[in-house]
Structure formats: C-alpha cells, structure tokens
N, C-alpha and C positions, 0 to 999 in steps of 0.2 A: 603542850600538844604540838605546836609549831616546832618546838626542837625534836619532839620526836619524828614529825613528819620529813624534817631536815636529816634527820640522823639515817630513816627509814631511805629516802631517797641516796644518800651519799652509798648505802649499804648496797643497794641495785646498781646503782652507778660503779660501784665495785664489782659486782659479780659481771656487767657489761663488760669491763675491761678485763677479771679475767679469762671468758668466754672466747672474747677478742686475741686474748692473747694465745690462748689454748689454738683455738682455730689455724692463728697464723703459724704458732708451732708445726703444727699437724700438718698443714698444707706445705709448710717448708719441708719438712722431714721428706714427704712423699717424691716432691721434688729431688731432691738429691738422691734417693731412691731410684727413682728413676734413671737420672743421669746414669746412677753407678753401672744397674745393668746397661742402660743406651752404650755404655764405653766398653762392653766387652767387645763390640765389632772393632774398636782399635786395637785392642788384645790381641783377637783373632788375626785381625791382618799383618799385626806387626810378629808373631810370630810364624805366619806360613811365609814370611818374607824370611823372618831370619833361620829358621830351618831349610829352606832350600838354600840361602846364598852359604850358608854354613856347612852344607853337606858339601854343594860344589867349590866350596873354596878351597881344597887340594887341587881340583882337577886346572883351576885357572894357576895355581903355584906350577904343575906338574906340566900342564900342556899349555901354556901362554893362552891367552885370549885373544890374538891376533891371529894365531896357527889352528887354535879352536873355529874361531867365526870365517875365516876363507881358507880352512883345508877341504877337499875334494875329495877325501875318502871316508868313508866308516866302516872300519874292520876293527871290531872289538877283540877276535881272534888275535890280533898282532899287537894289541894296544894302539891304535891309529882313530884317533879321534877327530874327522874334520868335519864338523855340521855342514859346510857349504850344499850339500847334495840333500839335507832333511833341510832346511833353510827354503833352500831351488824348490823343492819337492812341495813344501806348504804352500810358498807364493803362488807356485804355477796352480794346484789344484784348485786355490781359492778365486786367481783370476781366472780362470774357466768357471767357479760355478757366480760369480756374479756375471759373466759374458750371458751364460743359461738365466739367471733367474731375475737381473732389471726387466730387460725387455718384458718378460712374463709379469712379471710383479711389478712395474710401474702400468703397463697397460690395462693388466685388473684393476689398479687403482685409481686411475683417471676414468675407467668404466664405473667401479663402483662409486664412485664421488659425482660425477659429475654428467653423468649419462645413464645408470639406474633409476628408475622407479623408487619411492621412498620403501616400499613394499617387498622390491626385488634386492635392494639394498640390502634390508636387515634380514636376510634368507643369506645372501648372499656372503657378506663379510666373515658370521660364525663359519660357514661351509670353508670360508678359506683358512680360519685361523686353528680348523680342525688339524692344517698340519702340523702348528706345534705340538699340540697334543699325542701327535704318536713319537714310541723311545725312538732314539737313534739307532739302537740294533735292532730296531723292527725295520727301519731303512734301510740299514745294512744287510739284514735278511734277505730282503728285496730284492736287493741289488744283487744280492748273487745268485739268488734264484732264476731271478726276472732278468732285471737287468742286464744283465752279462752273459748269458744264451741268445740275448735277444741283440747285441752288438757283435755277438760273435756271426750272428746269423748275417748280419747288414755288408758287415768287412771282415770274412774269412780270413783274406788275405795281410792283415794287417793285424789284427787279434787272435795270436795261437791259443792262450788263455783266457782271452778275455778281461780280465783285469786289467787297469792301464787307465792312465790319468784323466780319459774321456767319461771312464765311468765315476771317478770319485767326483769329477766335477759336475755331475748331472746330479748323482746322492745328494752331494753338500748345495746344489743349487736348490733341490728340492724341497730341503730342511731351510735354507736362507727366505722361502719365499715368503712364509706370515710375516716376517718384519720389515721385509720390505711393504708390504702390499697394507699392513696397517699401520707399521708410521706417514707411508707415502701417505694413505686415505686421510690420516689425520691431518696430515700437515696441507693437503692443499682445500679440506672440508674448514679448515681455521684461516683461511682466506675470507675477507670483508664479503659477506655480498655484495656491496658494495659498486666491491673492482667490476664484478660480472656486469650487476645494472648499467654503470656508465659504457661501459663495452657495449652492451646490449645497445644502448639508446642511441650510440653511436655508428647502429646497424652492421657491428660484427655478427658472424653469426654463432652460433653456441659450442662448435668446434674451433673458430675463429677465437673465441674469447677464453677455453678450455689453451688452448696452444701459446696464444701470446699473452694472458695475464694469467689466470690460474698458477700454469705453471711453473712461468720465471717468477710468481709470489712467492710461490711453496720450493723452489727453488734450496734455500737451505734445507726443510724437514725431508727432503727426494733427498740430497746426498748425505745426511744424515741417515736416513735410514738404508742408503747403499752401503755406507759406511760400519751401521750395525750389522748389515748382514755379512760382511765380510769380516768383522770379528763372531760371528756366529759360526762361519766356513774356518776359520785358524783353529778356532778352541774345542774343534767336533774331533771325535777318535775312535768310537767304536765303527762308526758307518765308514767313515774314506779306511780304515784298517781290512777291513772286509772285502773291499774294492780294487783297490788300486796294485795290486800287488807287491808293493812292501820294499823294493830294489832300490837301495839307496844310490842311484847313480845320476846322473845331470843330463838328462833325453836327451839325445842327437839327432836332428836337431833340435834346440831350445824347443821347437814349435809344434816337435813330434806328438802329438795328444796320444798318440796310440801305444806309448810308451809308459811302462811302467815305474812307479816312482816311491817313494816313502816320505811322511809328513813326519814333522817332529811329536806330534801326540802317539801315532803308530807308535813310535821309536819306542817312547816311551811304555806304552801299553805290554808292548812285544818283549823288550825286553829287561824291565824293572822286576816279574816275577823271576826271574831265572840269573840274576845278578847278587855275585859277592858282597855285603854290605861292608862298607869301609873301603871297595877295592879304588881304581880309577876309575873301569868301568861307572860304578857306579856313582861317584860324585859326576863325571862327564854325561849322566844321565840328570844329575839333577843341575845342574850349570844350563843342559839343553831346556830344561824346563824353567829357568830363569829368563830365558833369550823372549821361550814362547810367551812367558809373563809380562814380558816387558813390549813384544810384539802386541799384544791384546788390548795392553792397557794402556798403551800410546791410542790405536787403534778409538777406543770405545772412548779415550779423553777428548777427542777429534769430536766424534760425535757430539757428545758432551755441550762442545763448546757452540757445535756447529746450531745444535736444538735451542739451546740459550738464547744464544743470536735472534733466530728466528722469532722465538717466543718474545723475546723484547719487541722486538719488531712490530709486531704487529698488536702488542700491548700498548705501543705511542700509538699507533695507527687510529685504535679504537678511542683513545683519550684526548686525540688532537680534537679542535673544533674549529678553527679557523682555515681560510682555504689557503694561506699561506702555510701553514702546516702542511696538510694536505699532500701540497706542491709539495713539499720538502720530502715528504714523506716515499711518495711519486720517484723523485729521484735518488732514494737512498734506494730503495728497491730495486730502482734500475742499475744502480750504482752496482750493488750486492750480483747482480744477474752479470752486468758486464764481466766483473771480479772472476766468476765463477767460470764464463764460456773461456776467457783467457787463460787461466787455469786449467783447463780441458784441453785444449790447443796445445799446454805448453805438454803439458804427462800423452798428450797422441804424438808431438814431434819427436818427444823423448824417446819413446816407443818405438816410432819408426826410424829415428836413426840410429839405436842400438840395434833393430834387427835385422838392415840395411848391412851397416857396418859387419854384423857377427858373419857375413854371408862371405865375407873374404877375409876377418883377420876375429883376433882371440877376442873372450868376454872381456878382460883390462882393455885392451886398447878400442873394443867399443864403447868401452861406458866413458872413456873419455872424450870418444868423438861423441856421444851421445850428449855428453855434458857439454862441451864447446859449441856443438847446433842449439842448444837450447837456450844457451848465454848470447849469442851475435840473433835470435830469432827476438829475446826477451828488449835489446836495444832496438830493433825496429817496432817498435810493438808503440811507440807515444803516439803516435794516428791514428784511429779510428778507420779510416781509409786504410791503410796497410797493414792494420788491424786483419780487415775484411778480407783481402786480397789474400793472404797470407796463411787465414783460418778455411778459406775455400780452397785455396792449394793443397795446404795441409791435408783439408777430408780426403781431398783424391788420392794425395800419396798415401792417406792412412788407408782407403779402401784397395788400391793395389796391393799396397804391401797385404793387407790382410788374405787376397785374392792370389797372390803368391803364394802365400805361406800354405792355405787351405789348397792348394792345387799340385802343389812341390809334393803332398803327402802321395800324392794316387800317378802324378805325371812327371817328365824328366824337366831339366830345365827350361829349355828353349821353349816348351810347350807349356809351362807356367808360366810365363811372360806373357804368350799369347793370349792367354788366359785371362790376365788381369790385366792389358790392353784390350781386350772386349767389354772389361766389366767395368772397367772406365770409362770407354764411349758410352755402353749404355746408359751409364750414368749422366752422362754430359748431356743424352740427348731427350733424357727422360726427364730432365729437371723445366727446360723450357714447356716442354710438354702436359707436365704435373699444373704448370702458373695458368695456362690458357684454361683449365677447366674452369668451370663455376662453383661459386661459393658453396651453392649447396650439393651441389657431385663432390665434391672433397668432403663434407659433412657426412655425404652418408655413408661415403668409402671408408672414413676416417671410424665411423662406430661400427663400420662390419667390421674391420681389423678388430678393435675395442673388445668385441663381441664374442672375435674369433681366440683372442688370447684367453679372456674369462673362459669358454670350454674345451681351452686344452688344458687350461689350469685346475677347472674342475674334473674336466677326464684324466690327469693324472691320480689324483685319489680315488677318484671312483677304480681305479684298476689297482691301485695299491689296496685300499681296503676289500676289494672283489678275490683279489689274487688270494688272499690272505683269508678272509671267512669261508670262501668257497673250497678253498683247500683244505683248512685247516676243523671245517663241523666235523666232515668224516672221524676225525682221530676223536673227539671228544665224544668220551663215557664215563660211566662211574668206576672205571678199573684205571682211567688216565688221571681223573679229577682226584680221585683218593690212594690210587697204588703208592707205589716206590718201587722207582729207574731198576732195571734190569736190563742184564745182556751187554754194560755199557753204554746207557743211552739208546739203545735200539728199541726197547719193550718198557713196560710195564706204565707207570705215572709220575706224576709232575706233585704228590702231593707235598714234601718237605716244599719242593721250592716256593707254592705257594703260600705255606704257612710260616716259611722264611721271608718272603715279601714282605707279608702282611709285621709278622714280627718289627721289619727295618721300617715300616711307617709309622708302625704305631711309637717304636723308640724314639724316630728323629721327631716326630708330633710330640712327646712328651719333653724334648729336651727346646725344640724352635721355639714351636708355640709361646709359652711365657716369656722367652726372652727376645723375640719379635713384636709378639702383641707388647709392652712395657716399651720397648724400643720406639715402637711408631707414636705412642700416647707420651710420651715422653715430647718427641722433634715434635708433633703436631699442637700438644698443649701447653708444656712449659718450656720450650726451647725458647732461646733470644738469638736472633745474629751474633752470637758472641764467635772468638778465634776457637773455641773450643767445639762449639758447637758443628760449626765448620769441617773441622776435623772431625768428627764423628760421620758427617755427610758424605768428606771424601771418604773415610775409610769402610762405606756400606757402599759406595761405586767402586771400590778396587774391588772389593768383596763379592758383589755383585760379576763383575767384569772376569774374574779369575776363573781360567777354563776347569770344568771337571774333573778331567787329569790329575791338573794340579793340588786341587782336595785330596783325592788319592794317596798321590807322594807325600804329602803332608802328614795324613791321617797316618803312612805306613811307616813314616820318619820321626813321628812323634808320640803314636799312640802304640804301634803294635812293637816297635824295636828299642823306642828310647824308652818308654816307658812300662815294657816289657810286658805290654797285655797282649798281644801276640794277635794272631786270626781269632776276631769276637765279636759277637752281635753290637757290645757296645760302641766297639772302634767303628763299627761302619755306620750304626746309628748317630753319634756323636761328631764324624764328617761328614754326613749328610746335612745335619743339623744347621751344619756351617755353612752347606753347599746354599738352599734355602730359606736360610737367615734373609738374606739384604730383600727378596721377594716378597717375604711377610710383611719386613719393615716398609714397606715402601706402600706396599698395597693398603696395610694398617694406617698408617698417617695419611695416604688420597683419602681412605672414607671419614674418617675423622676429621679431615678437611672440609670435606663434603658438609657436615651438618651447621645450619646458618649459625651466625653469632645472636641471631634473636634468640633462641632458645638460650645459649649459655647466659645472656643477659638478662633473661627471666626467671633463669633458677638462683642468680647469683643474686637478683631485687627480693625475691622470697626468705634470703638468708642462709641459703647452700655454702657451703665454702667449696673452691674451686676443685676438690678433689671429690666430694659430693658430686657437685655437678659434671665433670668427665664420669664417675663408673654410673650415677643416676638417671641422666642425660645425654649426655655426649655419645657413649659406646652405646647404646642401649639402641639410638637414632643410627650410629654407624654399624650396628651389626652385621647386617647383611654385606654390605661389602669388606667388614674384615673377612667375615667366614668365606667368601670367595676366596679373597688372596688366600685363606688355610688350604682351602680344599686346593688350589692350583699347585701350591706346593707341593701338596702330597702326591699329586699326580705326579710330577719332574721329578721328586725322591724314587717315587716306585721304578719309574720306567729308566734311572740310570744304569749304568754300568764300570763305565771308568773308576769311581770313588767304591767302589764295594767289591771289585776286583781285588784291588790291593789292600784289605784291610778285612773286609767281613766272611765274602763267598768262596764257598769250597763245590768243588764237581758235583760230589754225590754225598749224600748220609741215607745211611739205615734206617735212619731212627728221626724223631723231630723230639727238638730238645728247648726249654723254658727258659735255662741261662745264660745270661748274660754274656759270659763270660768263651762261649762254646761258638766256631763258625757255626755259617748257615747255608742252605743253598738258596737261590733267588730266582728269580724266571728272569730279567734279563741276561746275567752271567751263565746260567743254563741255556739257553737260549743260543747263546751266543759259543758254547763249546760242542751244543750239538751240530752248530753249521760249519766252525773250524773246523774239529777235530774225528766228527762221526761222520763217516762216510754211510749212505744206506738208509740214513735218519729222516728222509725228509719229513712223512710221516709227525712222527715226536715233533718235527721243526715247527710244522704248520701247524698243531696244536696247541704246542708252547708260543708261538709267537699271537695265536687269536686270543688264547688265556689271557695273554699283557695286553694287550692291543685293548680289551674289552675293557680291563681291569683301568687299564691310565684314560682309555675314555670317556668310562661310566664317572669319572673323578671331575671329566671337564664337561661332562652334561651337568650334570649336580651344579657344580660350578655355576656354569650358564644358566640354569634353572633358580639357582639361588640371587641369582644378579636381575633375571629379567621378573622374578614376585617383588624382590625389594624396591625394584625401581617402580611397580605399578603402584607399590603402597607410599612411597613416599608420598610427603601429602603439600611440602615446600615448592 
C-alpha cells in the first residue's frame, strides 16, 4: 500500500513537472513570438533608410555633396541641383512659426497648469489639443482661403499674392501649438508641489512662485517641447505647400517675411509626382529627403534626450529624503536653468551678429563673424557678474536688432534706426518702472496676459472650425455625400473619395493593429533592458520621428516602382501602416504599463502562466487605453495626405472599386487638388474639407470619450 501510495505520488510529481515544463515551453514560444513581430519596426526603418540613401546615391556620385548642401539654385530645368535655398527656405519658415506659436503656447500653458480652475482646466486642455486633430490640408485649406486674403488685406503693399513665408509661419505655428502647450503643461504640472509650498511659505506670491520656480523646474520639458514643435514645423508639407508660395530663392532680405519661399517637404511633394525615375532629378530628390531625415531626427533626438533628463530629475527629487539631498537637488536644478539661459544668450548673440554683419557683407563671411563673437563672448562668460552684464546687453541688442529688422520692412534706413533707438529706451525705461509695482499689481497683470493668450489661442479654432462648418453645411446633401465629381471637380459629390478614405483605414487598421498591439505587449511584458531590446526602442523613435513625406517616397520607391504594384489601395494602406505603427506601439505599452503589478501577481499565485495572465488580465485591465491609441491612429491615417499622394490617390474615379490592387480617391488628396488646381470650387472645397474635419474629429471624440469612461472605471 505504502509503495503504491509512493509510486501514486512519484506519478503526480511527474505530471507536475511536465505541466511545468509545458507551461515554460508555451510561455517561451510566445515570447519570441513576440520579439519576432516587435522587430519588424527595425525592418521597417532599416529599409526606408536604405532605400532612400540608395536612390540618392547617384545624385551624391553625380552632384557632390558639398555643391548639393550650399548650392544657391534649384533649376531642375538645367540639371542645377543646390538645396541651399529649400534648406534657407525650411529653417526660416520654421523659426517664424515657433517665434508665432511659444509665446501662444507656453503662456496657455503656465495658464492652464498653474492659474486654471481644476474644472476650467480639464475643459480647457482637450479644447486645445483639438488642434492636432484637424489634417494639415484642412490648414492648408485655411490658409488660402482665410489666411492669405486676410494678410493680403493687412499689407497690400507687400503681398501681391499673398503667399509668403509670413503665412507658412503662422499655418505651421498653428499646427505646432498642441505640443507645445501639452508637453509644456506636462512638464511644469510634474513639478513637486513641493517647490510651490516652500515658495509659498516664504511669501512669494503665486505669480512670483509660477515665474521663478515652476518655470526654471520645468525648464527642460518647455525646451523640449519647443523643441518638438519645431520638428513638427520641418516635417509638415501639405499646409506650408499651400502657403508659402513655392519660389525656391533665399529672401532679400534674410529677414524679408513677406517674401516667398520653398521648404524642402514642398520640394518634394511638388515635384516627385512628375519626375523621371532613375533620372538625377530624381535621386537629388531623394538625397533632399535624406538631408530632411536627418534634419528631424537630430531634431526630436535633442528632445529625446532633453525629456529624459528632466524626468530623471525629478524621479531623484521625489526619492531623496534627506535635506542634504534636497540641497543638492536645489542646485542641480539651478545648475540645469543657469546651463540653459547661457545657452539662450549664446544662439541670441549668434543671431544678432549674423544679422548685424549680413547688413554690410555676404552670408560666409557673416557666419564667420558670427562664429568669432560667440567664441570671445563664450571666454567672458566664467563670472556670473559678466555673465549678467553681458546677457542684459545682449536682450537690448537682440531687441534692437529685432526692432530694425521689423521696421527696415515698411521704413528706409535712417528711419529704422530711429526706430529701434525708441524701442530701446522704452525698454530701459520701462524696466525700472515694471520693479516699483507691487507684488500683487504684477499678479494680476501677469494672469490677464495669461488669460488673454488662452483666448486668442481659443479664438483661433473657434474661426478655423466656424470658417469651415459655416461654409462648408451649405454644400452638403445627398447628391454631394453619394454623387460622383463632375464638371472637373466643379459639381456633383465626394462619394468614391469617401469610401476611399474609409477603404485606407480600414486596410492600414488591418495591417497596424496586430503588429502594434504585439509590439507594445511585447516592450511592456517581456522585454529586458537588453542591447537588443534597445534597439527596437530606438528604431520605433526614428520611426515615430520620420516625417510623412518621407513614408511617401518610401512607399512609392518600394512598393509601387520596385516592386511593381503600381498606384493601389494596398501600397497606401501598407505605408500608412508604417506611418502609425510607433503610435500604437507606444500608446499600447503606456496602458499596459498602466495596469498594477498586484494584479499580475494574483493571477500568477492562482497558477496562470505569464501569457495567461497578459491576454486574461493584463490587456483585458488595459483595454481602454490601447483602443484609444487605435482610434488616434486612425484618426492621423484618415486626415493625411503626403503618404497616399504618392502611392494610393488618384483625382477622380467613375466607379468605387473593392480591390486591393486598383487606386482610390481620398478626401484629403481631393481636397487638396480641388484648392490647387480648380479654380471656381470653393463650394466642393468647403464641403470636402467639413466631410474630413467631421470624419478625423468624430475619431478623436471617441477617442476622448473612450479614455475619460476608462479612467472613471478604473477601480486602482
């Protein structure tokens, strides 16, 4: 009896192990499962790298890369390939729209952080981040609609067309503003209470303690998200294409805004459909879209590193407990702020003594005096006292020079000097004047300002979205919503392009989706810090960081010519896929983050094995915010245009077709040739642009609706 009871036990004891072993099996498998798809994002990025540097690699054999990156013309006509003027052309538009959209977007966001209502707060923040939600060629719309009748109205005299690097800068500031205005918010709301209380206690007063601790805390997440928004302004191209008027030339002056210019995304947009494949033109087209690649994601690695920092930062902060910490902590902070206004000093001296210099001799021999003031400024700089002296000089020289430049535009010389010798006195004499007030006169002066940028930030959408539904109901009926285009876009409806839309979300959703959701469950559950894994993270932030365009060329370089699927629903589905991908993933893995480790520890004490408990548990608890990140995706898939230009959308069809294989038309690329190319249309325009408008924002209400039930039900 005793040996059978022995034998009976040894037998369970065997099926124990191999249950055990089954289990560890199974859960390995899955794992590597995972990895496998988690690694097509290095796939992916390792070959939109090597198809574009591969296309352009004649054109570096053929036209140097030194004669490429500072020649001064582009005439494809003559074969003359010099970026310098699409180069001139991005920079300038981009530093006008972050000049437009910090001041607007860091002052909503010290408004809504730190001077809202909790109440007015969370009204507030969605109303602002509704601007990413609208496409860029509904901006672009705008802009030529609106915008550029209405500059032309302001400065007759300086805007014969209206187009010109004033208006691309105010479009692309406009679109730059949610990122700035919600990482700013985030990054100075992840500020200690803390810093406030002791400020408080030490009888600052709440504008006093918003100015000098808030800010220089959050100090990295502000030029971080300056930082985003200005790779948000480089890698935009249907909206500054619309705008600016397109004139690849280097404005005379540098400083002329009224002047019109060309961005290297334009370049690309404008003239990749209508180029030889194989010729130089065309590699010199993809070489320029290497420059832009490399422009963006230096760019968003800045960020990158800058957001890091920060979040470190204030991860010691919250884990110190000694007041020697504390202290230390205290002056690493100040340390980081000093770092930062130095830095700011030295890119305003810069500035100023290139544009000094450019006023009597060429761009080389400014950027060299530019560079030499900034080297003899950088050796005075070990005192703190001439630190100070030197940074209050600077502002005045930097606000004359500015005061020159804006004044040269409308007045002769002698009378722009005079100009900005007024604007400097007043400034000298307005500074002593500002200290005398009292603490709470500057508080309250300080949230009317505050107050007053929140509604002009909100009166810009409220006239963008007004402009656009109020124009655009008229056109809508059942002969627009179901016709087919006649007349050329003049008459009839919009129905292919809608059920071409619909077509490219629903393809890129069936191609993302699994290989995003797998992606996030993957980094979030079985990922290790390993070098591998690493690399999977970098290559979902190149991927992430890669402007729309560049999907485009990729998609039309690899799917429709190399691999000879031509203009098709799946090619623009399948770079969409791509465009979208690092969104999912990213959103996928926060919520899955999201869900405590008490729970996985509970199902794992019950005898779940660990893949059990992710699809049982884990996803089940994260739902709601993966489906957010899906639906935002699908929203940014619907409302592009760059990436289905070149690979999916055709003007017009007769007909609405099932395969795959067949283009399609889309509403933003419709959209966007009935405002180029139809004159007479506005009509069709304002119909077609409220169709999209409705369509990518009913995507990010859902969204929003699906985020603010999940959060009421979570119960951790």
């Amino acid at each position: 009896m005793c040996a059978f009871r022995h034998n009976e036990g040894d037998h369970l004891s065997h099926e124990n192990t191999i249950k055990k072993t089954k289990r560890f099996n199974h859960d390995k498998v899955m794992k590597y499962f995972l990895m496998a798809v988690a690694s097509a994002t290095v796939v992916i990025i390792f070959f939109i790298i090597l198809f574009i540097f591969v296309n352009g690699a004649s054109a570096i054999r053929d036209i140097g890369i030194w004669n490429f990156l500072t020649g001064f013309e582009w005439r494809p006509s003559t074969d003359t390939y010099g970026a310098m003027p699409l180069i001139t052309g991005t920079a300038l538009v981009t530093i006008g729209a972050i000049m437009f959209a910090l001041p607007l977007g860091l002052g909503s966001a010290i408004f809504i952080s730190e001077v809202a209502p909790k109440r007015l707060r969370n009204v507030l923040k969605p109303m602002c981040e509704v601007f990413a939600g609208i496409p860029s060629v509904v901006y672009g719309f705008f802009g030529m609609i609106f915008l550029i009748p209405l500059l032309r109205g302001f400065f007759p005299d300086h805007l014969l067309f209206g187009t010109s690097w004033l208006a691309g800068s105010i479009i692309l500031g406009i679109m730059a503003l949610p990122t700035i205005i919600s990482v700013s918010e985030d990054a100075m709301r992840a500020v200690p209470r803390s810093y406030r209380e002791a400020s408080m206690a030490m009888g600052a007063t709440k504008w006093e303690t918003t100015r000098r601790v808030v800010v220089p805390a959050a100090i990295s997440g502000i030029a971080a998200a300056t930082i985003l928004g200005i790779g948000r302004a480089i890698g935009e191209t249907m909206a500054v294409m619309m705008v600016t008027g397109n004139t690849p030339i280097v404005p005379e002056p540098l400083w002329n805004i009224f002047e019109m210019l060309r961005t290297i995304t334009a370049t690309l947009a404008l003239e990749m459909p209508e180029v030889v494949s194989g010729s130089v033109h065309y590699s010199a087209l993809f070489l320029l879209a290497l420059v832009l690649m490399v422009m963006v994601l230096a760019i968003n690695y800045t960020a990158k590193m800058i957001i890091k920092r920060s979040r470190k930062k204030f991860g010691e902060t919250i884990s110190k407990k000694s007041l020697l910490d504390k202290v230390t902590e205290h002056e690493k902070v100040a340390k980081h702020t000093k770092m930062f206004s130095k830095m700011s000093i030295l890119a305003c001296l810069f500035a100023a003594s290139f544009f000094i210099s450019s006023m009597f001799v060429g761009a080389v021999i400014s950027l060299i005096v530019a560079v030499l003031a900034t080297m003899v400024f950088v050796s005075l700089m070990y005192t703190d006292k001439v630190a100070f002296k030197m940074g209050r000089s600077l502002m005045l020289t930097a606000l004359f020079i500015s005061a020159y430049m804006a004044s040269s535009l409308f007045l002769d010389a002698s009378a722009s000097v005079l100009v900005s010798f007024i604007v400097v006195t007043a400034a000298l004499i307005s500074i002593p004047l500002a200290k005398r007030l009292l603490a709470k006169t500057k508080e309250k002066i300080a949230h009317f300002v505050l107050l007053s940028i929140v509604a002009v930030v909100l009166m810009i959408l409220i006239v963008i979205v007004y402009d656009i539904v109020s124009k655009g109901l008229p056109a809508l009926s059942l002969n627009f919503l179901f016709g087919y285009p006649e007349d050329g876009g003049l008459g009839g409806g919009i129905f292919p392009a809608i059920v071409g839309t619909i077509q490219l979300v629903v393809g890129t959703m069936m191609i993302a989706f699994p290989l995003g959701i797998i992606s996030g469950i993957y980094l979030a559950e079985y990922s290790k810090d390993t070098r591998y894994t690493r690399i999977i993270r970098e290559a979902i932030d190149i991927l992430n960081g890669t402007p729309s365009v560049v999907f485009g060329l990729f998609g039309m370089a690899a799917l429709v010519i190399y691999l000879g699927v031509g203009y098709a629903l799946i090619a623009g589905c399948i770079t969409l896929a791509f465009m979208v991908l690092p969104v999912i993933i990213r959103t996928t893995e926060e919520a899955i983050l999201a869900v405590p480790k008490e729970l996985r520890e509970a199902s794992l004490a019950l005898g779940a094995s660990k893949w059990e408990t992710t699809t049982k548990v884990v996803i089940p608890a994260a739902f709601g915010g993966v489906v957010t990140g899906l639906i935002l995706s699908l929203g940014r898939a619907a409302g592009e245009t760059a990436p289905i230009m070149f690979t999916a959308a055709v003007v017009f069809r007769s007909s609405v077709s099932l395969s795959l294989l067949d283009p399609v038309m889309a509403l933003p690329y419709h959209l966007f040739f009935l405002a180029w190319e139809v004159p007479g249309s506005e009509t069709m325009q304002y119909g077609t642009a409220l169709v999209l408008l409705l369509m990518v924002l009913f995507m990010f209400a859902l969204a929003s609706l699906v985020r603010h039930r999940y959060s009421k039900s979570i119960k951790w």
